[in-house]
LOTOR-509042 format. One record per residue (C-alpha): y negated, z negated, x negated. Coordinates in steps of 0.02 Angstrom, whole numbers, padded with zeros to 5 digits, always signed. Example, Ala and Ser with C-alpha at 12.3 -4.5 7.8 and 13.67 -1.06 7.14 Angstrom:
<pts>
+00225-00390-00615/+00053-00357-00684/
</pts>
This chain:
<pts>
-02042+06375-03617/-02139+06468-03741/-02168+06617-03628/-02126+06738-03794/-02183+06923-03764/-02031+06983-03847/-01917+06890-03738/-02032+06953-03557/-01999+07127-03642/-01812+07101-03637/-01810+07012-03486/-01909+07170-03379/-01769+07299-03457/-01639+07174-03391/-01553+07296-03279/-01553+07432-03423/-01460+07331-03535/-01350+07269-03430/-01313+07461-03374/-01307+07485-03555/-01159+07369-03562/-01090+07417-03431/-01059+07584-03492/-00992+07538-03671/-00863+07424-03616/-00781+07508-03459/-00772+07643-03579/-00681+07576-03721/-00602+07445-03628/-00463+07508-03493/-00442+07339-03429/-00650+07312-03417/-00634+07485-03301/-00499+07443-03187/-00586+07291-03151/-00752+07342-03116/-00687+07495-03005/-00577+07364-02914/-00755+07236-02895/-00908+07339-02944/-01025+07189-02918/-00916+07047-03027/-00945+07094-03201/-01157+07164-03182/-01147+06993-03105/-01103+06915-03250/-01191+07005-03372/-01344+06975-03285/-01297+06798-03282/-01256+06802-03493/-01421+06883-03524/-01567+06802-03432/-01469+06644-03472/-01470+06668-03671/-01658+06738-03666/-01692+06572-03576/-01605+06454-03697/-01702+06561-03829/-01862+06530-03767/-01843+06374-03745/-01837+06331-03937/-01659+06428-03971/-01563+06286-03882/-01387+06314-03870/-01288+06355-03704/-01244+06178-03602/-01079+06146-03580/-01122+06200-03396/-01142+06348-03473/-00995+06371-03568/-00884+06307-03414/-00945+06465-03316/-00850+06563-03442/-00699+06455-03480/-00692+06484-03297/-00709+06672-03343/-00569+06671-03449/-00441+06569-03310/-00482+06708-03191/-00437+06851-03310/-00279+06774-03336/-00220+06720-03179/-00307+06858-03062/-00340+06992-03161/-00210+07035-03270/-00312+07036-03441/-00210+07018-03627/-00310+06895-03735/-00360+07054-03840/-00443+07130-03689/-00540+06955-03643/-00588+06977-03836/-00645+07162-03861/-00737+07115-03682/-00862+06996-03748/-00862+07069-03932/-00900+07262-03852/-01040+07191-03741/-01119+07117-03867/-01129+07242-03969/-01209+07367-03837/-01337+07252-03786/-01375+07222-03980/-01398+07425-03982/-01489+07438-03823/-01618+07266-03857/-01661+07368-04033/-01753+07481-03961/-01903+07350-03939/-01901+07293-04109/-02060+07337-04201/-02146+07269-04352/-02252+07119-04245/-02094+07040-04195/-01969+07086-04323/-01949+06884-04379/-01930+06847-04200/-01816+06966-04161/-01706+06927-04304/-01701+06747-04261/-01643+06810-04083/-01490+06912-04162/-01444+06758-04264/-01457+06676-04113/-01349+06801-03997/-01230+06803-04134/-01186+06622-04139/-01186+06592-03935/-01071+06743-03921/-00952+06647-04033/-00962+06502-03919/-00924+06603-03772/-00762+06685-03844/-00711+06510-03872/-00749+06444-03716/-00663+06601-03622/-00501+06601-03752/-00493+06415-03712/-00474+06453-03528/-00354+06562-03550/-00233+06482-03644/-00250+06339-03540/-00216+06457-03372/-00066+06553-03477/+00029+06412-03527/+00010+06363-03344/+00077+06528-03263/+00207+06573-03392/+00270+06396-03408/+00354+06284-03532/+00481+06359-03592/+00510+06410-03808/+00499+06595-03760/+00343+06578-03666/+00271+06473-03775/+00303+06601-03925/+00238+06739-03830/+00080+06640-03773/+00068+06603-03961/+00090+06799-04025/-00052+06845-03902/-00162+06733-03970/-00125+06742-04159/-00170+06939-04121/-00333+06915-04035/-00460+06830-04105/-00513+06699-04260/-00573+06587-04116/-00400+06600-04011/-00293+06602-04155/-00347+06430-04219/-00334+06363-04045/-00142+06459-04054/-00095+06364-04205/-00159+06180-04104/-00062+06213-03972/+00092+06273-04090/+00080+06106-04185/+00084+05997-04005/+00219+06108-03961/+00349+06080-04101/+00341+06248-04165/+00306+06282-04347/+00182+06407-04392/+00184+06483-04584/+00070+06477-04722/+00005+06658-04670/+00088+06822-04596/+00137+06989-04711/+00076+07101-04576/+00169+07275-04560/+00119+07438-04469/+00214+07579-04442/+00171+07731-04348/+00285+07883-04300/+00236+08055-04311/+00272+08200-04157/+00471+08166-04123/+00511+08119-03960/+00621+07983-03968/+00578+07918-04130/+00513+07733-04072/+00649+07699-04015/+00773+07756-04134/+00665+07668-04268/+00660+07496-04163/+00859+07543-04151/+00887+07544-04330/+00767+07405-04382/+00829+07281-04253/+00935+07198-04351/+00814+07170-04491/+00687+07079-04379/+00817+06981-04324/+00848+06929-04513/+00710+06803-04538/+00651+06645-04416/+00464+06667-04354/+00432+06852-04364/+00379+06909-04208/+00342+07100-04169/+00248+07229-04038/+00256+07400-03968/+00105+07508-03942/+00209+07658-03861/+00049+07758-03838/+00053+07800-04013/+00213+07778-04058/+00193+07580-04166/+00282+07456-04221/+00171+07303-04289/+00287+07143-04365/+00203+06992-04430/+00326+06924-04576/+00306+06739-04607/+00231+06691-04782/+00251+06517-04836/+00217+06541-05027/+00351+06690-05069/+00241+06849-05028/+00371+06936-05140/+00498+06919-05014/+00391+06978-04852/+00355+07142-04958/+00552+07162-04982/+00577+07145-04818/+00427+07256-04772/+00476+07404-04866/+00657+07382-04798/+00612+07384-04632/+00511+07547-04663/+00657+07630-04757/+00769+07579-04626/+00657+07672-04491/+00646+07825-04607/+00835+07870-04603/+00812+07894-04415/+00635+07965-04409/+00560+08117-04507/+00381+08053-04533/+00356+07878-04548/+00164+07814-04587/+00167+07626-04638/+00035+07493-04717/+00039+07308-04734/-00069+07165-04797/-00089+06982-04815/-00153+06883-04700/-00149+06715-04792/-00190+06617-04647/-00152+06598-04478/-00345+06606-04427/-00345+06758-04529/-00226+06871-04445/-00343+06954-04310/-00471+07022-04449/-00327+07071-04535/-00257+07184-04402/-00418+07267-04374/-00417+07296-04555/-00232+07399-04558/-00278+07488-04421/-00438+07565-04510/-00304+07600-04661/-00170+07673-04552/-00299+07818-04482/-00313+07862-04682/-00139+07851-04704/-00085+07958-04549/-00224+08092-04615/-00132+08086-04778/-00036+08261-04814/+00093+08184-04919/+00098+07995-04863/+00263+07929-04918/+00404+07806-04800/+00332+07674-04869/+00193+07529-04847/+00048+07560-04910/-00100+07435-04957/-00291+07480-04954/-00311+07441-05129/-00224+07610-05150/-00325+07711-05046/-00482+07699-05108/-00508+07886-05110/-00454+07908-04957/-00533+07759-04869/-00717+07818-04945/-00692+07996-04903/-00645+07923-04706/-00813+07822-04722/-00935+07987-04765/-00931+08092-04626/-01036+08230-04725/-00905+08221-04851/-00771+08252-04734/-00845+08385-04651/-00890+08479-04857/-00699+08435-04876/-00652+08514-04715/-00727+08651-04731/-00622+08706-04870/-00478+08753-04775/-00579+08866-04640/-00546+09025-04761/-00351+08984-04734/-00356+09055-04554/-00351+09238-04605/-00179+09216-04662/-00036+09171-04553/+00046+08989-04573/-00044+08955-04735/-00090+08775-04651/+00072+08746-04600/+00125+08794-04781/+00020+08667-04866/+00069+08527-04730/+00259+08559-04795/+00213+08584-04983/+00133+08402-04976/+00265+08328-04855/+00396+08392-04995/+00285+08322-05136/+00249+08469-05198/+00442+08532-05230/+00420+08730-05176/+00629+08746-05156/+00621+08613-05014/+00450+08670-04919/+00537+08845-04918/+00700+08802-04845/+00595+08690-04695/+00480+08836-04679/+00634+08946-04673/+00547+09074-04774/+00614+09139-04959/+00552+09073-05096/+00460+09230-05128/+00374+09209-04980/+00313+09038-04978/+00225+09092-05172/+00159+09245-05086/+00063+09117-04977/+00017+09020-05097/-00055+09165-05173/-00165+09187-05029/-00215+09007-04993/-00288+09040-05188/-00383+09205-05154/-00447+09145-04968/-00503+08994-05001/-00523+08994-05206/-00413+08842-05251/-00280+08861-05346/-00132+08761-05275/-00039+08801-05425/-00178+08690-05544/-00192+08525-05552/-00358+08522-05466/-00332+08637-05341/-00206+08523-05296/-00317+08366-05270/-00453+08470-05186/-00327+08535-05069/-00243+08371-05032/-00423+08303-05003/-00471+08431-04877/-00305+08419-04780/-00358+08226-04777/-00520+08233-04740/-00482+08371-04597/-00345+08281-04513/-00476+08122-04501/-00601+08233-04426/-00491+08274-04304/-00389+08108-04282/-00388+08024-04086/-00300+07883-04152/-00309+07744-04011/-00331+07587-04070/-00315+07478-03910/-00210+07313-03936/-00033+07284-03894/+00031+07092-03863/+00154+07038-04008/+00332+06975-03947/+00453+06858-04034/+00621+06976-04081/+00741+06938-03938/
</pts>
């Protein structure tokens, strides 16, 4: 041991990390919640475990974790299959959320006289945490293919979960995929779309889409109802052209049953790739969804670039924002602009959905002007406008971005 000072430091506020935790992931993590209100003592248990543990391998000349070690949490990951009802996202977002509260909480004894310690510890952390989702994700497939059995179906579903969940767990997917007989692509097109306050609308998109996902081998599909989503993964083995086709069909084909349709896709060239790649659309789909006049169609990030860096400035949001406070003195003018931009600007079609007279709907615009002194009849009033709608809608977005588990189309 080399007895460090930082690592006694870390080891005396033990308890306040692990609190520290604690707190983070039964808060973003329903599953983490349930679990610990169901067993209060199991996961401070094995936090405590995870952190003494890594500060000792540390110490002891930044060692990495004995295969002991890692058994305790393939074990981990066999129990929160078979006993405790986890997804492989939630095992994921488990370890990945932890880690990143005890990296915020362990910060707060960094100082200048152990900075090159410290940052060898975080390098450190970094690369045993990745060897624990492994471990976990490895003991959990193995338990999952187990309980669900043997069957194609299963297998598929088993595969979907873990294509979704992590880098680590979707190389393992495509092993066991290969031993299993079942062909994986070159990479996944992979296709969001959200729908806007209708009730109803899920499932009168899934309605008119369902024959489309049935139109192609290998695509497999989920439904997030709690916010209304449909995520496909389009197989890609060297014709991206095609999986776009397809793509924008399937959104056009949900937007003859559904008002407001919000959809993005991108490439995930690999198989390995596909989890990063999720995380990535779901980012763009909160711009999207903010936008005032998002079209039924997919959209890529590469054409959001406004939108995407005004979502990343909070002080520019709020300055953006703040632009439309003025409209509250008049009555509807927000609801005015929201159907102006849904109608692409076309005044004859905002009117008629307003159910106002022409007349009226430039009378409004006529106040938007002198309230808030943009001119929605200029070019640049335009863009400023349509940039504070966007930037207030993400101020005030609650999008949840928990995971749902993909299915094959049945």
């Amino acid at each position: 041991m080399n007895d460090s000072k930082l690592v006694r430091q870390l080891k005396a506020r033990r308890d306040i990390t692990v609190s520290k935790i604690l707190d983070m992931t039964t808060s973003e993590i329903p599953k983490v919640a349930q679990l610990h209100a169901k067993h209060p003592k199991e996961i401070p248990g094995e936090l405590h475990f995870v952190t003494v543990r890594m500060l000792d391998m540390f110490d002891n000349g930044q060692a990495p974790f004995l295969d002991s070690d890692l058994e305790v949490f393939r074990n981990m990951g066999s129990h929160r299959c078979l006993f405790d009802s986890f997804s492989a996202s939630d095992l994921r977002d488990g370890f990945e959320v932890g880690h990143l509260a005890g990296l915020r909480d362990i910060l707060s004894v960094a100082n200048s006289e152990n900075y090159a310690e410290f940052a060898k510890l975080i390098t450190y952390g970094a690369q045993e945490n990745a060897r624990m989702i492994a471990a976990a994700m490895a003991g959990y497939h193995d338990t999952a293919r187990v309980e669900r059995g043997e069957t194609l179906q299963a297998r598929q579903e088993l595969l979907a979960e873990l294509l979704r969940a992590s880098t680590e767990s979707a190389s393992m997917a495509a092993a066991a995929a290969a031993a299993a007989g079942i062909l994986l692509p070159q990479g996944y097109l992979i296709l969001v779309c959200r729908f806007l306050q209708e009730e109803g609308a899920l499932e009168r998109a899934l309605d008119e889409s369902r024959s489309l996902l049935r139109s192609s081998p290998g695509i497999l599909w989920s439904v997030q109802a709690r916010r209304d989503e449909i995520m496909v993964l389009l197989p890609v083995n060297g014709d991206e052209d095609a999986a776009q086709a397809l793509s924008a069909e399937l959104v056009a084909a949900a937007s003859r049953k559904v008002r407001s349709v919000r959809a993005v896709h991108a490439l995930a060239a690999t198989v390995e790739s596909v989890p990063d790649t999720v995380r990535e659309l779901q980012q763009t789909m909160s711009v999207v969804v903010a936008m005032p006049d998002a079209q039924a169609r997919p959209y890529k990030a590469t054409e959001l670039m406004i939108e995407l860096a005004i979502s990343r400035q909070p002080a520019l949001q709020n300055r953006l924002a703040d632009l439309l406070a003025p409209l509250e003195q008049g009555t509807d003018l927000r609801l005015t602009l929201d159907e102006l931009f849904f109608y692409e600007l076309d005044r004859e079609r905002a009117a008629k959905a307003l159910s106002i007279h022409r007349r009226t709907l430039t009378y409004r615009l006529q106040k938007i002007r002198e309230f808030s002194g943009l001119d929605p009849s200029s070019p640049h009033g335009i863009q400023l406008l349509r940039a504070a709608m966007t930037a207030a809608n993400l101020s005030s977005s609650s999008i949840d971005d928990s995971h749902a588990e993909l299915l094959p189309v049945e």
